[in-house]
N, C-alpha and C positions, 0 to 999 in steps of 0.2 A: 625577389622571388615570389610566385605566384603561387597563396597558400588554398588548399580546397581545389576540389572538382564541381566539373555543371556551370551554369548560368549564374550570375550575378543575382541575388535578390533585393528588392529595394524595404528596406524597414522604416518606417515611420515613425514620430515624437511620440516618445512614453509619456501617456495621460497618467497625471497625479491624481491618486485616489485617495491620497491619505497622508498627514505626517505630523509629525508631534514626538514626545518623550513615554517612551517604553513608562508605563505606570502600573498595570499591573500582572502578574503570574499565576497562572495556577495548574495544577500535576493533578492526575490520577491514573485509575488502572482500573481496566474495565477486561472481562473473562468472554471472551469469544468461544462456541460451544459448537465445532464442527463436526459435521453427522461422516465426515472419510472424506477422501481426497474428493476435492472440488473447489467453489469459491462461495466463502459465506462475507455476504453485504451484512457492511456493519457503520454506513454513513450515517444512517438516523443517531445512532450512538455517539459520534462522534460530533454532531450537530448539535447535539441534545447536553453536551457537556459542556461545548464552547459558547454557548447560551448561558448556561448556566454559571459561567464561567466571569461572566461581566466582560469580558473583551469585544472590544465594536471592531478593532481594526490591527492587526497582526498576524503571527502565525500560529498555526499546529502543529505539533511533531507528533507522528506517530508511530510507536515502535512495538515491534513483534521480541518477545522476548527468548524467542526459539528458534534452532536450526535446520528444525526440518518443517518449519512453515515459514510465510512469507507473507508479503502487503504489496498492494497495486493498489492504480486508478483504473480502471477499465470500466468499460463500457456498460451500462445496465439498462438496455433497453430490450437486446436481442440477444436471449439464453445461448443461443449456436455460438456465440462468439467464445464465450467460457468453455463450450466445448471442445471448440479447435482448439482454442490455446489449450485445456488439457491435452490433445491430443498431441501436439506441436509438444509440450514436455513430454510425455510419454517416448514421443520418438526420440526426443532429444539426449536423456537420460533414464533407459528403459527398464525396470525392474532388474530382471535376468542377463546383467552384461557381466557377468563375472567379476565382481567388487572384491575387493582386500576386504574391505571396512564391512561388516556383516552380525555386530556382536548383537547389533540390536533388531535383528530380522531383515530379508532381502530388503526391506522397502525403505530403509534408514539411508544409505549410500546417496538414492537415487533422489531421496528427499533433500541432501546437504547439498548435491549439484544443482538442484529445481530452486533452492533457495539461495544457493551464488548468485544465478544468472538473472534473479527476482531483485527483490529488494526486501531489505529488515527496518528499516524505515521511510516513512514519507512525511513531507514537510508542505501543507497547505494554507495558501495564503487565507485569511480571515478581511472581510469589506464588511462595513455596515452590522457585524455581527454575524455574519455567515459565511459559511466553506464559499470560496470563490469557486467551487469545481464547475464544469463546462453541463452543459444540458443533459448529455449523456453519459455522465461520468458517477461511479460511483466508488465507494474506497472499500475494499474487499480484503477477509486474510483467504490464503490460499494454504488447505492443506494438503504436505504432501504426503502424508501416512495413509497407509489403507483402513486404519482405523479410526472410529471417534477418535476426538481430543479434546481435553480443556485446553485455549490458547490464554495467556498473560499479557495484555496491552499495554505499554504505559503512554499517557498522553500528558504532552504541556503544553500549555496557550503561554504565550509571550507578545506582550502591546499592551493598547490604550482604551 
């Protein structure tokens, strides 16, 4: 049986970039300070850690420690894109839809669905000492409340 739709695609030998024994760890927690819903870039920080960190070559985790904000890789070249995709949640799960869940203000409900369909963690490979991210990629929290917020990040590097 024939799994998947569309055209066959052809993939090529995985170039080794790295291997060895897991040697060293290291955790923290860094407060991300969002001025209301939008996407605040927080990659310098998270470059500036895993630097610090002594790891040349493994991963990041990086975790939101809340439900009504979120973490992406998107785009940081061209602001419009942040916008749509606000815009694209908005539509998706829009303040004013008649919510049960309401204890903590219209905007809470709409912020745990923005935060389903997101992500509460991201996991970035580390090469040579640095976020492997793509040229136009940056690692963002997204919040969904209408007000500031302090966000809580915790980070761990794992490798060599």
């Amino acid at each position: 049986m024939r799994q998947g739709h569309g055209r066959e695609g052809r993939i090529g030998p995985v170039e080794a970039l790295a291997s060895g024994p897991v040697a060293r760890h290291a955790s923290g927690r860094l407060t991300v300070a969002t001025p209301g819903p939008g996407f605040t870039d927080f990659t310098a920080a998270v470059a500036e850690f895993v630097r610090g960190s002594g790891v040349r070559d493994g991963l990041v985790t990086v975790f939101c420690r809340h439900t009504s904000a979120s973490l992406t890789i998107q785009e940081n070249a061209d602001p419009d894109v942040q916008t749509d995709l606000m815009t694209a949640l908005d539509g998706f799960a829009p303040r004013q839809a008649g919510y049960v869940h309401g204890a903590e203000g219209p905007d809470d409900m709409p912020a745990h669905i923005r935060t389903l369909v997101t992500d509460s963690a991201l996991t970035i490979p580390l090469v040579g000492g640095a976020l492997a991210l793509g040229t136009w990629q940056g690692i963002y929290l997204i919040e969904h409340r209408d007000r500031p917020h302090r966000r809580e990040i915790v980070l761990s590097v794992l490798g060599a």
